[in-house]
C-alpha positions as CSV (number, residue, x, y, z in Angstrom):
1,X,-2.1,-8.6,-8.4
2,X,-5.7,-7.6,-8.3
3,X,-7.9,-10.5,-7.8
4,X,-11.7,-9.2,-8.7
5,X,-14.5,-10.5,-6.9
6,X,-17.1,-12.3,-8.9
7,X,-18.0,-10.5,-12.2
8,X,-20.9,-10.1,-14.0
9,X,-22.6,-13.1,-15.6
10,X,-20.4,-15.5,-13.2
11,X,-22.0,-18.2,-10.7
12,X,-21.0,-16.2,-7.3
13,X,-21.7,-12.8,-8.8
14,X,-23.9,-11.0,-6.5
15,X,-21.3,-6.9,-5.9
16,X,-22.6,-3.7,-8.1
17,X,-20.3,-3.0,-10.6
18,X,-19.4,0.4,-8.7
19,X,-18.4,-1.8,-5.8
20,X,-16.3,-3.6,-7.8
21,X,-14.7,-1.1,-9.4
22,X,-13.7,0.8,-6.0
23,X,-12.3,-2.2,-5.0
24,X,-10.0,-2.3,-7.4
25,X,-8.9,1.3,-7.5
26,X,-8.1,0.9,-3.5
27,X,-5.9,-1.8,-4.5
28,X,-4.3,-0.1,-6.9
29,X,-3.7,3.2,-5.1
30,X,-2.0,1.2,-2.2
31,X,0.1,-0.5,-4.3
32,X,1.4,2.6,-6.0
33,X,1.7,4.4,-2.5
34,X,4.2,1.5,-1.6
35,X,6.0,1.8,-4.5
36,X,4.9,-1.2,-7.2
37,X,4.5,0.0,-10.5
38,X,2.6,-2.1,-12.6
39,X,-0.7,-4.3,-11.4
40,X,-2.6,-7.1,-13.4
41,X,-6.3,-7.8,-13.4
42,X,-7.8,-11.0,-13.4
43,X,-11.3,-11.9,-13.0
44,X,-10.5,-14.2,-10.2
45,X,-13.6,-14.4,-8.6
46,X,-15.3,-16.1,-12.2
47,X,-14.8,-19.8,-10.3
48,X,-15.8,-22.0,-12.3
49,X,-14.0,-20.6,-15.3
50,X,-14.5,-20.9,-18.9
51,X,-11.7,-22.9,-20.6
52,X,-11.4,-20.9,-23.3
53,X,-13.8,-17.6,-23.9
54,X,-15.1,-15.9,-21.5
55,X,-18.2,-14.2,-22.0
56,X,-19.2,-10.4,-23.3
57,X,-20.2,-9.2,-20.2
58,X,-17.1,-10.5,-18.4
59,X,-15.4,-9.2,-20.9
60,X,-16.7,-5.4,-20.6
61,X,-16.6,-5.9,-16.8
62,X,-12.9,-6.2,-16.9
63,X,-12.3,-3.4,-19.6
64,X,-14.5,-1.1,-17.2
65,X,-12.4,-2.0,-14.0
66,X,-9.1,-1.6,-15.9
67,X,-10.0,1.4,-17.7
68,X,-10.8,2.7,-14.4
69,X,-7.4,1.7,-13.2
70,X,-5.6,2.8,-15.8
71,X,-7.0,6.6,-15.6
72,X,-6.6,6.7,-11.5
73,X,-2.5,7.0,-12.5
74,X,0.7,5.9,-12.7
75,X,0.8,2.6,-13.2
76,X,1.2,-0.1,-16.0
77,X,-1.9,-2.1,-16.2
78,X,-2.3,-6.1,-17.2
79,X,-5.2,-8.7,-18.1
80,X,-5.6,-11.8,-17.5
81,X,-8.6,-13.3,-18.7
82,X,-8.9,-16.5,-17.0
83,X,-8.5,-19.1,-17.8
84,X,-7.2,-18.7,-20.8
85,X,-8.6,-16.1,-23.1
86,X,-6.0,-14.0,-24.9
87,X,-7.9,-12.6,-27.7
88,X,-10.3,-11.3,-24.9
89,X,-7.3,-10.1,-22.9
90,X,-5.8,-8.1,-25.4
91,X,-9.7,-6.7,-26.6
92,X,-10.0,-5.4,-22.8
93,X,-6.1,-3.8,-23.4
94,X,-7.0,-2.3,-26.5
95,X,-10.1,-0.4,-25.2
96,X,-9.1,-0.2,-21.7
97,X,-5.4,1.6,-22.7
98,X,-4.0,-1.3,-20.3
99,X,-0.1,-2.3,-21.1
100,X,0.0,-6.2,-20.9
101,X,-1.5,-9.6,-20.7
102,X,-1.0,-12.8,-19.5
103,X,-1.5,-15.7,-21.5
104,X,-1.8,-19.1,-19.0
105,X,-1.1,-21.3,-21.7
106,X,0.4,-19.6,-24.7
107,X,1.9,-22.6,-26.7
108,X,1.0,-26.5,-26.4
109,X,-1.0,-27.8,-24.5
110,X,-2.1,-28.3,-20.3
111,X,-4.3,-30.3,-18.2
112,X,-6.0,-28.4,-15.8
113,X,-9.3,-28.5,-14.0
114,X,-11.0,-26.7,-17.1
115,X,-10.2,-29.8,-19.6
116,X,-7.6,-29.8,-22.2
117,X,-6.0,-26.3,-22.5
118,X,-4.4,-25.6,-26.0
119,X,-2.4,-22.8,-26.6
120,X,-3.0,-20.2,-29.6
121,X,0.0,-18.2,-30.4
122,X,-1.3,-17.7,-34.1
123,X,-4.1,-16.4,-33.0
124,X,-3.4,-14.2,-30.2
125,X,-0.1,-12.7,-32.4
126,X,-2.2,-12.2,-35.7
127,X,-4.9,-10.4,-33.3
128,X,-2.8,-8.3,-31.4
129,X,-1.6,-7.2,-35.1
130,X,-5.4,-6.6,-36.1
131,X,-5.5,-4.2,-33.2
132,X,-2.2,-2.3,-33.7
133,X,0.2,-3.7,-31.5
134,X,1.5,-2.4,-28.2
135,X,0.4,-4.6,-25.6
136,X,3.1,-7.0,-24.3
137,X,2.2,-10.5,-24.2
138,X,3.9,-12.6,-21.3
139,X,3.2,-15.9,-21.1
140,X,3.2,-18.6,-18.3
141,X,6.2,-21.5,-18.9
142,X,4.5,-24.8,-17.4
143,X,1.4,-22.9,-16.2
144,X,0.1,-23.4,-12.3
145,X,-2.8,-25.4,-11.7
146,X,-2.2,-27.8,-14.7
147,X,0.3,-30.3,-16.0
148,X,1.6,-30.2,-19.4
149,X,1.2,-32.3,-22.5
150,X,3.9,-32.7,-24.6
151,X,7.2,-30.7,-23.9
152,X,7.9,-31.9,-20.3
153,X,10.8,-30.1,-19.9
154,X,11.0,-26.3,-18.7
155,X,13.9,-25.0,-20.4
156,X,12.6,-26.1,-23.8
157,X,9.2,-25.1,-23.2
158,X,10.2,-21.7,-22.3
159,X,12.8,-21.9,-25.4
160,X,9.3,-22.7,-27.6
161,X,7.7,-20.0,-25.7
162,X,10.1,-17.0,-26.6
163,X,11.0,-18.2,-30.1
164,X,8.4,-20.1,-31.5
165,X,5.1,-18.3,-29.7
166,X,6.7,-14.9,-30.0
167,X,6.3,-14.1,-26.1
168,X,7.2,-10.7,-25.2
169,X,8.4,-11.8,-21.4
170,X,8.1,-15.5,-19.6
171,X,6.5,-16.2,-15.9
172,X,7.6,-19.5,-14.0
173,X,5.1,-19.9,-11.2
174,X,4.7,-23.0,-8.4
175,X,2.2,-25.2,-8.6
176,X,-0.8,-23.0,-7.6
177,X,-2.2,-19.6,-6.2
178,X,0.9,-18.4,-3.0
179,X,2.6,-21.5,-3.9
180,X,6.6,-21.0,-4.3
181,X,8.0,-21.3,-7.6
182,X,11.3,-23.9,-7.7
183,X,14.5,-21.8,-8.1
184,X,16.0,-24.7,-10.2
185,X,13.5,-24.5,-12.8
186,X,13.3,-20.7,-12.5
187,X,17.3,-20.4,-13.4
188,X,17.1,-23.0,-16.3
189,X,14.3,-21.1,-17.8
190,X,16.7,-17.7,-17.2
191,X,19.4,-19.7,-19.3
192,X,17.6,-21.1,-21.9
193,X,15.8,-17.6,-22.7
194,X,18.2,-14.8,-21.4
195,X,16.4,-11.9,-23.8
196,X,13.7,-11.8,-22.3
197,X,11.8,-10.3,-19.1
198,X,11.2,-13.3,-16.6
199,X,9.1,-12.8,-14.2
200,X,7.9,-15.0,-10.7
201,X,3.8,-15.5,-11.4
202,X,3.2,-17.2,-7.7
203,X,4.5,-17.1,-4.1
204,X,6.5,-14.5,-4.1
205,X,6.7,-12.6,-0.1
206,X,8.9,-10.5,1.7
207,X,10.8,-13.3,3.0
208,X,11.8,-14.5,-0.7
209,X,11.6,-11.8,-3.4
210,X,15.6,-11.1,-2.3
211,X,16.5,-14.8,-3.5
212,X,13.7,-14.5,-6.6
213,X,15.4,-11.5,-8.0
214,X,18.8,-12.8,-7.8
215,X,17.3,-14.6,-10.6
216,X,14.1,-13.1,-12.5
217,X,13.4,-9.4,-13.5
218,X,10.4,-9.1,-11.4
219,X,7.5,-10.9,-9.8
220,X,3.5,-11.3,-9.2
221,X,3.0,-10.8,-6.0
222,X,-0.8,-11.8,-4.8
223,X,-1.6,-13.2,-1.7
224,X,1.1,-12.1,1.0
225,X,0.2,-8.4,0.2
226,X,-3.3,-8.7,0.8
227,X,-4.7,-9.2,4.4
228,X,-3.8,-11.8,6.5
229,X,-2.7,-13.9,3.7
230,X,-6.2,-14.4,1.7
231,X,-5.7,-13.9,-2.1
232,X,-9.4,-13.1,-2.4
233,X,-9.1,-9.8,0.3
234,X,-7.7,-6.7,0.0
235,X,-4.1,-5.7,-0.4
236,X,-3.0,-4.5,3.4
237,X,-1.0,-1.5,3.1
238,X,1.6,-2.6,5.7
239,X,1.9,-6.4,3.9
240,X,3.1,-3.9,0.9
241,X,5.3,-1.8,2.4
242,X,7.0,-4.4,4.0
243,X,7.3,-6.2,0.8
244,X,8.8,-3.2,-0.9
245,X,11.6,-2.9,1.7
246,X,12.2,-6.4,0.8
247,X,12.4,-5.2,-2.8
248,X,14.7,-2.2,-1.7
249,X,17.1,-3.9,0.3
């Protein structure tokens, strides 16, 4: 996970876009020296952010920093474009050459701290058409930071998610940023989608990816990479290595 600082246009902005975009490439290069191979890019910093669309200049912010990380190598790249912007997402993939996004709330419909959050899988599928395809869509089952409406329970929601929202690849996370997602709910979502790429979005650390992947395909790791334990700093080379031995064995 890179976690931006504050972009352009956004309340706490106040880094050069250069800065930024060093930043970013840093992270990136340590995490493919200790052996990760996809990141995801997230416009973190935005706090307050936008419910729905985020703004142009966010927008171009983000394709500039993943573009930037996509050309430095080797990796896959993702978008997020909090909080919940897909069609943005997948216009920063589509210019940016970046591999994924992440959808917070895909299908349905959350409470979080934005409001109401409503999912658009029409939309974001008939978009992603528009703009030729290739970028995988994963999308969060039960989303952190919010409570759902409707569909209360995990298996069918992820069920919903798959097969009724078209969702290339599920995440389960815990209820917010570093918090650990529950193992139950993680293996009921394996069973009631087993085609599917499942993925850990929060919480994941050395001392529990062994037990995560007994279960899921793969998880976003965030804040127990980056130095001492602060989502918003740096990834600390050692905090990744030590994870990837985890991974290892």
């Amino acid at each position: 996970m890179i976690h931006l600082p504050a972009l352009p246009g956004s309340p706490s902005h106040h880094l050069p876009m250069g800065e930024i975009i060093e930043r970013a490439i840093s992270d990136a290069q340590i995490l493919r020296s200790a052996g990760f191979r996809a990141v995801m890019i997230e416009n973190y910093g935005d706090i307050p952010f936008t419910p729905d669309e985020i703004d142009p200049a966010t927008a171009s912010a983000l394709a500039i920093v993943a573009a930037a990380v996509k050309a430095d190598g080797n990796l896959l790249v993702g978008v997020n474009a909090l909080r919940n912007d897909a069609r943005s997402a997948l216009g920063v993939a589509a210019a940016s050459g970046a591999d994924f996004i992440r959808v917070n709330v895909h299908i349905g419909a959350a409470v979080t701290d934005q409001g109401i959050l409503e999912g658009k899988a029409d939309r974001t599928l008939r978009y992603r058409k528009l703009l030729g395809g290739g970028m995988a869509i994963f999308a969060d089952v039960h989303v952190k930071h919010a409570s759902p409406l409707g569909e209360s329970d995990i298996a069918r929601a992820a069920e919903e998610t798959a097969y009724r929202g078209m969702a290339d690849g599920l995440i389960v996370s815990g209820t917010g940023t570093g918090q650990p997602a529950d193992l139950e709910h993680l293996q009921r979502v394996r069973e009631a989608v087993p085609d599917r790429p499942l993925l850990v979005g929060s919480g994941a650390s050395k001392d529990t990816i062994a037990g995560i992947l007994d279960v899921a395909d793969g998880a976003i790791v965030g804040t127990s990479i980056k130095t001492d334990g602060r989502t918003a700093a740096p990834v600390d080379p050692h905090r990744a290595d030590a994870f990837m031995r985890a991974v290892d064995g």
